[in-house]
C-alpha positions in Angstrom: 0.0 0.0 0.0 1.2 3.4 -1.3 1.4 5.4 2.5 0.9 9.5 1.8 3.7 12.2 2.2 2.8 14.5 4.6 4.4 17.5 6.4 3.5 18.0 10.0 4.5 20.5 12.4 4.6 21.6 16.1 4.4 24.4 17.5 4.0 25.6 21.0 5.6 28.1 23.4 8.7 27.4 25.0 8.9 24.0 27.4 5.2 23.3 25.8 6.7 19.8 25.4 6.4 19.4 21.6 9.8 18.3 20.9 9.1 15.6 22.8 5.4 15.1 21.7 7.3 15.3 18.1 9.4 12.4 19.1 6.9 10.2 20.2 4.8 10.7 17.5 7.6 9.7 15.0 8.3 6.8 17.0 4.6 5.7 16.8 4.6 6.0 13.4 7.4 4.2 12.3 5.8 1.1 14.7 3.0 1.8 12.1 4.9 1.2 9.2 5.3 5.0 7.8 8.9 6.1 6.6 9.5 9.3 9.0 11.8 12.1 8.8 11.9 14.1 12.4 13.4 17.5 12.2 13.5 20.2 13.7 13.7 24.1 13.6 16.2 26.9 13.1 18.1 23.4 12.3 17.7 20.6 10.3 20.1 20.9 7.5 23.8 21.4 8.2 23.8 25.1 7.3 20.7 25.8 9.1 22.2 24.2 12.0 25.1 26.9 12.3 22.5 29.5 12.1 20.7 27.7 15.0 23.6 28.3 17.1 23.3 32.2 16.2 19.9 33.0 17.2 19.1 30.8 20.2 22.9 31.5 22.0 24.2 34.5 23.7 22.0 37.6 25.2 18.9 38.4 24.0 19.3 41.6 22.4 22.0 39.9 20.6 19.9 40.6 17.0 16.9 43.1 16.4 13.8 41.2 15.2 14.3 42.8 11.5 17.8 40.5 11.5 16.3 37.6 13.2 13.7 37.5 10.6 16.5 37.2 7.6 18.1 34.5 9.4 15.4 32.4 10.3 14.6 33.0 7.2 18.0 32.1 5.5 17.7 28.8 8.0 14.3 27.5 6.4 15.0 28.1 2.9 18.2 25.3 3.6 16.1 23.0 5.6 13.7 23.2 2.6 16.0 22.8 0.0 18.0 20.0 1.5 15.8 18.0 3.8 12.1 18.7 3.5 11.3 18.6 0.2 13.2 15.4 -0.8 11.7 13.5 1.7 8.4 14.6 0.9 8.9 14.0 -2.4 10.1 10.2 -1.8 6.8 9.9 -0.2 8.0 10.1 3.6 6.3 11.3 6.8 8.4 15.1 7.6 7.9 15.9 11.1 9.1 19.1 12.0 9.5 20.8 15.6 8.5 24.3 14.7 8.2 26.1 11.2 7.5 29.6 9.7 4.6 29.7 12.3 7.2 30.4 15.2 9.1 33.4 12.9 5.3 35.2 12.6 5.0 34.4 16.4 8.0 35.4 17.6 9.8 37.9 15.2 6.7 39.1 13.4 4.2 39.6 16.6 6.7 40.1 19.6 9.0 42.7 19.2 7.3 44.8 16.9 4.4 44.8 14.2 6.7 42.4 11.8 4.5 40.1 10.6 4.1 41.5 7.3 7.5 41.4 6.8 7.7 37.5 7.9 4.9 36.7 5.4 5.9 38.6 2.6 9.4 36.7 3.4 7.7 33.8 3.5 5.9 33.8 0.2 8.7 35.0 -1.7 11.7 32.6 -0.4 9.5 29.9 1.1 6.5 29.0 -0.2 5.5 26.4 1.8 3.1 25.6 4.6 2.7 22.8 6.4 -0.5 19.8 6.1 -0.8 19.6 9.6 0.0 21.8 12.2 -0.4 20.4 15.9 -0.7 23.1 18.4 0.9 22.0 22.3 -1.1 24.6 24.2 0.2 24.6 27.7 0.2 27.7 30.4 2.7 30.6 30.3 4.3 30.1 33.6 4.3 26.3 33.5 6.0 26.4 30.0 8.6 28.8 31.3 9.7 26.7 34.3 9.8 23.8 32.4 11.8 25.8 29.7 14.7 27.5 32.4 14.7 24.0 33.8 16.2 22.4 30.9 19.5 24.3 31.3 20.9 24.5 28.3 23.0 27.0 26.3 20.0 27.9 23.9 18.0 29.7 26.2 17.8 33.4 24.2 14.1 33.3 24.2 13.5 32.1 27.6 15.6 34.6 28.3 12.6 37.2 27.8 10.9 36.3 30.2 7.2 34.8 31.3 5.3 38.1 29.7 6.8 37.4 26.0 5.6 33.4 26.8 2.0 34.5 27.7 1.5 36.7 24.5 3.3 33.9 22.4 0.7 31.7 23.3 -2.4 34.1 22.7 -0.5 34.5 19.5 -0.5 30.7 18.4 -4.0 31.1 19.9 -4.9 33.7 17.2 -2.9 31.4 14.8 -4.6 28.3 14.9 -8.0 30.3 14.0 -6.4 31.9 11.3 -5.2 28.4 10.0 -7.9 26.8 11.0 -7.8 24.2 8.3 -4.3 23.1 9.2 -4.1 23.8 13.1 -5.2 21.5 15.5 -5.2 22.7 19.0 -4.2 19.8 21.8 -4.5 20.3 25.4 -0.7 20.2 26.5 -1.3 20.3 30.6 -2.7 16.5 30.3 -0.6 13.8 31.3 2.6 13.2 28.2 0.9 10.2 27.3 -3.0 11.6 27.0 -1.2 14.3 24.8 0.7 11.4 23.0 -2.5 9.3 22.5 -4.6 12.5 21.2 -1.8 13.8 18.7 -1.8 10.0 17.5 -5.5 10.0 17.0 -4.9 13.2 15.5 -2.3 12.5 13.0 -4.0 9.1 12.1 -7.4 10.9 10.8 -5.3 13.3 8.7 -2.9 10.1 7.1 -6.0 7.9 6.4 
């Protein structure tokens, strides 16, 4: 049986737990028989990697949102070119831990009124969205702990503190009605494996 091609992201504010959601859901399907690519983003692609390193490292006034924007930017169109669309078109599963929805959270919406920028970015170098968009809606301060907990060196964006979580997530909020046709909004305060068991159920309709 021919299985689909799909691209499926998540998105979520920081320490929502969708990189791990994203994890186990690629697992899951691979026990189903589907051929998955799991990626992640700024990332994915060897040059997109470096730029990771760029944005998410160091203090956070490190780049104004305007720079941030071309970088993410330069970051995606990479990951596109090199790891996204080849799988997708040898008929894999891409699942991808954040996409162009984060840049029109966090550059276009937070630190100034950039999201035409981001979209007219978008349109012109990326071209792309995703098929499926899961949405790991968890609570501001919750995330934020979770997120400082981690310690690691890419904490730029945690960095800005609990008030820039809360209006991230009113912003993926305001996204997913937007989207409506892709986003699907998940409950990420349950238990990891309710969320696990719903994003599977989720993911299953869309593939069938």
């Amino acid at each position: 049986m021919t299985r689909p091609a799909r691209f499926i992201t998540f998105e979520g504010i920081d320490g929502s737990g969708k990189s791990t959601q994203a994890r186990m859901l690629a697992d899951a399907l691979r026990a189903s028989g589907h051929d998955v690519v799991l990626t992640r983003e700024p990332g994915g692609s060897p040059g997109a990697e470096e730029i990771r390193a760029l944005v998410l490292e160091g203090d956070p006034d490190r780049w104004s949102a305007e720079t941030e924007i071309l970088l993410f930017t330069a970051a995606r169109r990479d990951h596109l070119e090199r790891t996204i669309l080849p799988a997708l078109a040898a008929g894999k599963v891409v699942i991808c831990d954040r996409f162009a929805d984060s840049t029109r959270m966090y550059q276009g919406l937070s630190r100034g009124d950039l999201r035409g920028i981001v979209d007219q970015l978008h349109s012109l170098m990326i071209g792309r969205e995703p098929d499926l968009t899961i949405l790991i809606d968890m609570d501001p301060d919750k995330g934020h702990a979770r997120a400082k907990g981690r310690q690691t060196a890419e904490e730029r964006f945690e960095d800005f503190g609990t008030e820039l979580q809360a209006q991230m997530r009113a912003g993926f909020l305001a996204l997913a009605n937007e989207f409506a046709d892709r986003f699907r909004v998940i409950d990420g305060d349950q238990a990891i494996e309710a969320v696990a068991r719903e994003v599977l159920t989720t993911v299953e309709a869309e593939l069938s």
